[in-house]
DORO-121605 format. One record per residue (C-alpha): residue number from 1; residue in one letter; chain; x, y, z. Coordinates in nm, 4 decimals, m for minus. Example, Ala and Ser with C-alpha at 12.3 -4.5 7.8 and 13.67 -1.06 7.14 Angstrom:
2
1; A; A; 1.2300; m0.4500; 0.7800;
2; S; A; 1.3670; m0.1060; 0.7140;
END
This chain:
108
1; X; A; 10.7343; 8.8972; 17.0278;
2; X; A; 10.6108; 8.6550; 17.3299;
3; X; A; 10.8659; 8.5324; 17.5485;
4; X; A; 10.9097; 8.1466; 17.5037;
5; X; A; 10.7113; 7.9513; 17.7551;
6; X; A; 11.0770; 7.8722; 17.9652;
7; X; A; 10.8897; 7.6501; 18.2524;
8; X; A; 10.7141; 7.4395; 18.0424;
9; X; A; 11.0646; 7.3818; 17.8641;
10; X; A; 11.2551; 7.3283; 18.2076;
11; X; A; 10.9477; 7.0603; 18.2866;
12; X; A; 10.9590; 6.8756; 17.9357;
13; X; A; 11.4119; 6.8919; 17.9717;
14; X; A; 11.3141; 6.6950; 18.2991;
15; X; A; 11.0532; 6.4498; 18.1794;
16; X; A; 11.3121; 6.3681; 17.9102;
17; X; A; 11.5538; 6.3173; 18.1427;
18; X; A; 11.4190; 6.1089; 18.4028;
19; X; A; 11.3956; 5.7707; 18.2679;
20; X; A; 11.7825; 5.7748; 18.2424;
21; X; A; 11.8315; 5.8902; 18.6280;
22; X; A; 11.9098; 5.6179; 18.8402;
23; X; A; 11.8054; 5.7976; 19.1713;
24; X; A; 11.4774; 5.9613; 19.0228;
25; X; A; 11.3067; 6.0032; 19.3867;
26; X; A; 11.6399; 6.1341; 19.5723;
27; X; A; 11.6407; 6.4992; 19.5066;
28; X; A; 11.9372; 6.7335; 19.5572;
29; X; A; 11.8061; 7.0838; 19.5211;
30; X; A; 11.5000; 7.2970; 19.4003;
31; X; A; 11.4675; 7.5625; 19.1309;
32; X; A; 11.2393; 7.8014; 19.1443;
33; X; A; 11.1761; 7.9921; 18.8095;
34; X; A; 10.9591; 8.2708; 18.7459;
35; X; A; 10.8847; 8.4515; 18.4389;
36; X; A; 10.6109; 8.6500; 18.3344;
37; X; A; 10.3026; 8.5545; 18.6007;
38; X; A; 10.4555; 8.2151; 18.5898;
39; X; A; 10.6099; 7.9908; 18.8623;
40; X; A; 10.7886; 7.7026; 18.8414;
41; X; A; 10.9221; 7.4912; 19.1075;
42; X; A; 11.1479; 7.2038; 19.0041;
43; X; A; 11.3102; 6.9421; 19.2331;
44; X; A; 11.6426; 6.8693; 19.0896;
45; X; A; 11.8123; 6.5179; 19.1257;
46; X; A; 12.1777; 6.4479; 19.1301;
47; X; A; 12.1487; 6.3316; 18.7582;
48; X; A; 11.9343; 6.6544; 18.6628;
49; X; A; 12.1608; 6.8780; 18.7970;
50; X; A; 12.4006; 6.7082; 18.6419;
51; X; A; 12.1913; 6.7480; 18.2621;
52; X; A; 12.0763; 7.1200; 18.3085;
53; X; A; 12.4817; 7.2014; 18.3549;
54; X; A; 12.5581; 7.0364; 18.0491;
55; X; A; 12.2703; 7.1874; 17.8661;
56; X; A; 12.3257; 7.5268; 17.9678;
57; X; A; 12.7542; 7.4909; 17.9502;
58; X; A; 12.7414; 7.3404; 17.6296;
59; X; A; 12.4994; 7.5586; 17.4834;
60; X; A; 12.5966; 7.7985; 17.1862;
61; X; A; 12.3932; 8.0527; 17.0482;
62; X; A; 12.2948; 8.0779; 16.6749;
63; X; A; 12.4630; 8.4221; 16.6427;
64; X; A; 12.7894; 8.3375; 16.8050;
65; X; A; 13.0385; 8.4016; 16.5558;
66; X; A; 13.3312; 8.3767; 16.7706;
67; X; A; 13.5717; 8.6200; 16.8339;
68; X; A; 13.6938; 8.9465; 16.6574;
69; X; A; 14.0435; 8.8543; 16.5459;
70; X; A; 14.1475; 9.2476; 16.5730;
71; X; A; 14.0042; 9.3450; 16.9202;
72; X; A; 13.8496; 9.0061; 17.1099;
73; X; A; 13.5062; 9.1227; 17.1135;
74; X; A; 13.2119; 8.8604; 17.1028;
75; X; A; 12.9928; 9.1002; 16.8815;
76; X; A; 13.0949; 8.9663; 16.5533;
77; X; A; 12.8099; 8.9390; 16.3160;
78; X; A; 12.7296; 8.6150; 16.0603;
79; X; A; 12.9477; 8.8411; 15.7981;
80; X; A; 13.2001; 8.8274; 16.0515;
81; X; A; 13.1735; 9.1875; 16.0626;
82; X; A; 13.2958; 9.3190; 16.4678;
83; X; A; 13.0385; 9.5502; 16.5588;
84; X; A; 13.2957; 9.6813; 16.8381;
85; X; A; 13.5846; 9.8100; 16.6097;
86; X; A; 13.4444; 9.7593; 16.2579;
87; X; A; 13.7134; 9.4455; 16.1513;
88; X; A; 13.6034; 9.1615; 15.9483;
89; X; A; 13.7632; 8.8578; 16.0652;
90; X; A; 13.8218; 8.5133; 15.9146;
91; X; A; 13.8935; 8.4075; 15.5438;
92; X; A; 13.6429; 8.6840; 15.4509;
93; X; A; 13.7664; 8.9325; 15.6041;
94; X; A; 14.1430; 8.7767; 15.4879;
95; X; A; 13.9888; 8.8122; 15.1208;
96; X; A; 13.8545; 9.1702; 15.1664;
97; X; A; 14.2011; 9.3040; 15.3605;
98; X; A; 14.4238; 9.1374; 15.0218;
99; X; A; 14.1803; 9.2715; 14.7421;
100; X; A; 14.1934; 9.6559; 14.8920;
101; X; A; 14.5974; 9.6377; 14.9305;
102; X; A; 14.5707; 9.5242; 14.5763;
103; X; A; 14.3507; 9.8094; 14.4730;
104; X; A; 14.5613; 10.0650; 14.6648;
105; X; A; 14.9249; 9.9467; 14.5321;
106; X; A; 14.7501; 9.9710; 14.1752;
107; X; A; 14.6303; 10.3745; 14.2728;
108; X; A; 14.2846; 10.2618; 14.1470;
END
């Protein structure tokens, strides 16, 4: 699988952002990024400093379940399965852990 093209992002995340920056010719800092045989240089205002933190604090990724109510590991799966210590969290989880002490007081 290619990599996404993450310069070409970081450029268009700027263009979007720079009719809302009130200082757009005062810059504040430089990133460089390279990936791949690519090179980016960016020259950051206050404002898109600003932006990228958000964007990169605020972001959450598709697969983040939360947290394993058992252990506190992150690796909890979309069936909220904890790939750490094997505990299903949340209501599911809840549902599974009442129906098996149901099947074990019955002997079944």
């Amino acid at each position: 699988m290619a990599l996404p093209d993450a310069i070409d992002a970081l450029e268009r995340f700027l263009d979007r952002i720079e009719p809302f920056d009130p200082e757009p010719q005062r810059p504040v800092g430089t990133v460089e990024l390279k990936v791949g045989r690519g090179l980016g240089t960016f020259e950051l205002t206050e404002h898109a400093v600003k932006a990228l933190h958000d964007a990169l604090f605020n972001y959450v990724d598709p697969d983040d379940a939360g947290t394993c109510d058992n252990c506190g590991s992150q690796r909890v799966d979309r069936n909220m399965r904890c790939h750490d210590c094997d505990y299903v969290s949340g209501l599911f989880g809840l549902t599974l852990a009442l129906h098996a002490a149901e099947v074990q007081a019955r002997g079944d």
